[in-house]
N, C-alpha and C positions, 0 to 999 in steps of 0.2 A: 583694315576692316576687321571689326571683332566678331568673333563667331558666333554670335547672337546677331548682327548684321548680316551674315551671310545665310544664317536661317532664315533670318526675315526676308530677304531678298529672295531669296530660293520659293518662299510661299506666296511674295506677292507676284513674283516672275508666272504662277500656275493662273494668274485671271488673264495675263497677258497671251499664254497658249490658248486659254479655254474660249480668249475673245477672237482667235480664227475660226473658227465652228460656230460660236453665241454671240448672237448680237442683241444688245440692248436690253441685257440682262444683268448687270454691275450690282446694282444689290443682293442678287440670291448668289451667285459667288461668292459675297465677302460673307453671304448667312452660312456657305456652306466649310468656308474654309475658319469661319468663327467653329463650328460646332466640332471639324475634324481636331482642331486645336483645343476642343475641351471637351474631346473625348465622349463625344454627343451624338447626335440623329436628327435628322434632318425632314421633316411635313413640307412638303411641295405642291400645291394649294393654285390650279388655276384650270383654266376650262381647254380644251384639247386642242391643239397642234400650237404652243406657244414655248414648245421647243425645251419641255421638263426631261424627255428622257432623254433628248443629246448635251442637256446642260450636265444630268449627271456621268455619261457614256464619257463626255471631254473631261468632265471635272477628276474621273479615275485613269484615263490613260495619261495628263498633264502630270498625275502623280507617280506616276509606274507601277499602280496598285491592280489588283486583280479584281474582274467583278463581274460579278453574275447578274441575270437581271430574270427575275418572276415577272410573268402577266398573271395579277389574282381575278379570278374568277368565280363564280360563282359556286364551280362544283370544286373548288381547289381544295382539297386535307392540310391539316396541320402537317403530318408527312409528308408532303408534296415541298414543304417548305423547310424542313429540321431534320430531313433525313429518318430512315425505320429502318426494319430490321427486317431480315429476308432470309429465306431456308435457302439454305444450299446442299444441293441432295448431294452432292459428292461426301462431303463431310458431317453430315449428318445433323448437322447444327445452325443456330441463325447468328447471323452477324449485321453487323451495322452497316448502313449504306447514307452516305453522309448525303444531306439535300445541298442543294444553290446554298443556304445560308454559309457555309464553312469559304467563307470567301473575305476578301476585305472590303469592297464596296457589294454592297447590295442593294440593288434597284426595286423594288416594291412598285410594280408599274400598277396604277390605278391600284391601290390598297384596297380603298371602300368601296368594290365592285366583289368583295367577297363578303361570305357572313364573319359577324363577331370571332366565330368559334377559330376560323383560320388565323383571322388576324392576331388574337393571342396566340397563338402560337412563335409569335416573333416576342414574347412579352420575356421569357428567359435570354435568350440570346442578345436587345436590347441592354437588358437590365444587368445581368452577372457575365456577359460574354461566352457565354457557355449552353449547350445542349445537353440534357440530360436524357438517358436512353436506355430503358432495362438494367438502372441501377447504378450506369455507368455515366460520369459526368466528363466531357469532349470540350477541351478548351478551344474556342474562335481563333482563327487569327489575329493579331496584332502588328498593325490597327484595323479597328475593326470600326463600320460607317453601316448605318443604314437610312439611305435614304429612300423615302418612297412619296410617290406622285398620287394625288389623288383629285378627280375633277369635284365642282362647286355639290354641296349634298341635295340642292334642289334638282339636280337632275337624275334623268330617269333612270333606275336599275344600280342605284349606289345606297350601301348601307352606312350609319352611323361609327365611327371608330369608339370605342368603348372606352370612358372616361380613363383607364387606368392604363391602356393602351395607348393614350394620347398624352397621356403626363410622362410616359418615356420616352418622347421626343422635344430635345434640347430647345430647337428653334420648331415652328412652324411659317414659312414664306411665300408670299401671296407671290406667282408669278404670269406677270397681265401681260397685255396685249403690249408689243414695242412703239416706240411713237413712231412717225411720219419719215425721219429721217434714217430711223434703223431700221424701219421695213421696206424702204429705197436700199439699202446697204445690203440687206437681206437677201433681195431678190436681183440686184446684182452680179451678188456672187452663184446665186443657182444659175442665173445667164452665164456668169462664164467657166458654168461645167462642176459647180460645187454637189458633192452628192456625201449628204450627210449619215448614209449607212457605213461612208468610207473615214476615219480619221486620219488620214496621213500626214494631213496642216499639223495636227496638234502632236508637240513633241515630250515626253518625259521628259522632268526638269529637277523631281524629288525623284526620296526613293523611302523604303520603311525604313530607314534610319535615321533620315533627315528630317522626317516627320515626326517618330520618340522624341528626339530632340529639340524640336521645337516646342510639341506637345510640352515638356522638364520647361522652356523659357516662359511659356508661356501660364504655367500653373506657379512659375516665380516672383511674376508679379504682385507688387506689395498692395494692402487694402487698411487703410486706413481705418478707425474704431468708427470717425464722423459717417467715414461714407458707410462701413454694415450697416450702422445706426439709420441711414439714408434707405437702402435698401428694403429693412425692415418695416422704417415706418410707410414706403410705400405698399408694400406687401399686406399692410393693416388695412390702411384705405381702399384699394379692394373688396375686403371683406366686410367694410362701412358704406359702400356706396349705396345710395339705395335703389339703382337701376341694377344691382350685382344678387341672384341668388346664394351663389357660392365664390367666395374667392381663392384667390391663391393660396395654394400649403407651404411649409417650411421648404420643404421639395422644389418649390418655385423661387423662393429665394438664393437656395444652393444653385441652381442652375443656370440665374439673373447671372450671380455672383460670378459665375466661371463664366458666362459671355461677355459680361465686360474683360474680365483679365486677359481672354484672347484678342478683344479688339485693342483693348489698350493694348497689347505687347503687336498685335499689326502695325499700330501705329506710331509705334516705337517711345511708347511711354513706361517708365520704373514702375508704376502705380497707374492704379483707375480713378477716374473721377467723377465726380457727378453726370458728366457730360457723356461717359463711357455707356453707363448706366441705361442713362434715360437713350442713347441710341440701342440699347439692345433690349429696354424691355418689352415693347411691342411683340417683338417677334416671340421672345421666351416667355408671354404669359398672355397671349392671344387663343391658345387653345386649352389653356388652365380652367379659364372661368367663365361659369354658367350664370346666364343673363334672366331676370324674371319674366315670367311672359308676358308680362303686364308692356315691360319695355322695350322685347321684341313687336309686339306689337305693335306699340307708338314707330319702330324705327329706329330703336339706337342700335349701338352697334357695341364689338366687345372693342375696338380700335379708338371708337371715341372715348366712351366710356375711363380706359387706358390714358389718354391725350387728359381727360381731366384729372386724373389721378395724379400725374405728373405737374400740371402746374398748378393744383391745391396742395401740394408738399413744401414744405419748407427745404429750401435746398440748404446743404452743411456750406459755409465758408470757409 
């Protein structure tokens, strides 16, 4: 076995622990362990008890990662979340007091239950890995995950995420209700004595090592000139549609680009392909682009809208 197999094994072994704790959740797994692998952030997108904060509590201890978890609120501070600076009458002086963010996974429980001004505050950390504080810039751990949960924004007492605060998360993943046979499976296992505050099912299988490492496999994947070419010209149509106000930026492209290379290298392929693509762009440009009101209106959606983009492209051969 080569050791690009035994990484890949090692990451797809983590949906195999995360599926004793989650059930019927298989695609926001493979969303989550696409973005840890391209070094991303994770929007978790569905209405309340359908099991968002045990998917990410399992998806970090499967890892042996460390992780803190915010509930934002509405009176939450930017400090509350990046850590401040504090007197200390002994010495005379203020020092830094690091917040939850100085962690490797961070849970962001219900994001848009606080105002804009908190949520940027995860806009540096996100973006450069880093906190800056009274001059002083505090490197993150590595690796470093933020994933955060937030319910549907029709409901009551939830704010808007701030366009620029949403273009720094890799994927966004709708996570619904499980069907018929995993909410039988579900409930089951709470019958016989599962209690989900406790993870003892779920075993460490990675470690921060095995994860850089993969991380190096996975940004080795090779990309052919057809498929940028591919890429791009989807990324145009977008910004042609005429249901689309605004479409995708270059920004959306680079980070298309890096979730196909991790699912390809899941998948155990040298290169991406069209097919890499078009499974991941849904997720990585479904919270990109703003719809005209004209088409909200009528009913479209930014998913279809997507689904058209994709089969009016000419695909590379």
């Amino acid at each position: 076995m080569t050791d690009d197999q035994s990484l890949r094994d090692a990451m797809l072994s983590v949906r195999d622990e995360i599926s004793r704790a989650v059930v019927g959740q298989d695609a926001a797994v493979s969303g989550l362990l696409v973005a840890l692998l391209s070094r991303g952030h994770v929007l978790l997108e569905g209405v309340p008890g359908v099991a968002k904060t045990l998917l990410v509590r399992s998806f970090s201890r499967a890892l042996g990662l460390d992780t803190t978890r915010i509930q934002f609120t509405p009176d939450l501070m930017p400090g509350d979340v990046t850590g401040s600076l504090i007197y200390d009458a002994r010495t005379g002086e203020f020092e830094f007091r690091p917040g939850p963010v100085f962690t490797s996974v961070l849970l962001a429980d219900e994001i848009n239950r606080t105002p804009p001004k908190t949520q940027s505050a995860l806009l540096e950390a996100m973006a450069e890995r880093q906190v800056s504080a009274d001059g002083v810039t505090r490197p993150l751990p590595d690796p470093f995950l933020v994933a955060a949960t937030q319910n549907p924004i029709e409901h009551e007492g939830t704010y808007v995420l701030p366009e620029a605060q949403q273009d720094r998360f890799l994927l966004k993943l709708t996570v619904g209700v499980p069907d018929r046979d995993a909410e039988v499976t579900l409930l089951r296992r709470h019958a016989g004595g599962f209690d989900p505050q406790r993870l003892d099912v779920v075993r460490p299988v990675a470690d921060a090592a095995v994860i850089q490492a993969a991380q190096r496999a996975a940004g080795a994947v090779q990309a052919a000139d057809d498929v940028l070419a591919y890429v791009v010209d989807l990324a145009r149509a977008t910004r042609q549609s005429p249901s689309v106000q605004l479409g995708v930026s270059p920004r959306a492209t680079t980070a298309l680009l890096a979730a196909a290379k991790s699912w390809a290298w899941l998948s155990g392929s040298p290169a991406i392909t069209p097919d890499h693509v078009q499974t991941m762009l849904v997720p990585a440009w479904r919270h990109r682009i703003r719809l005209r009101p004209d088409a909200e209106l009528e009913g479209v959606s930014v998913d279809s809208v997507l689904a058209a983009v994709v089969q009016q492209t000419r695909v590379p051969i």
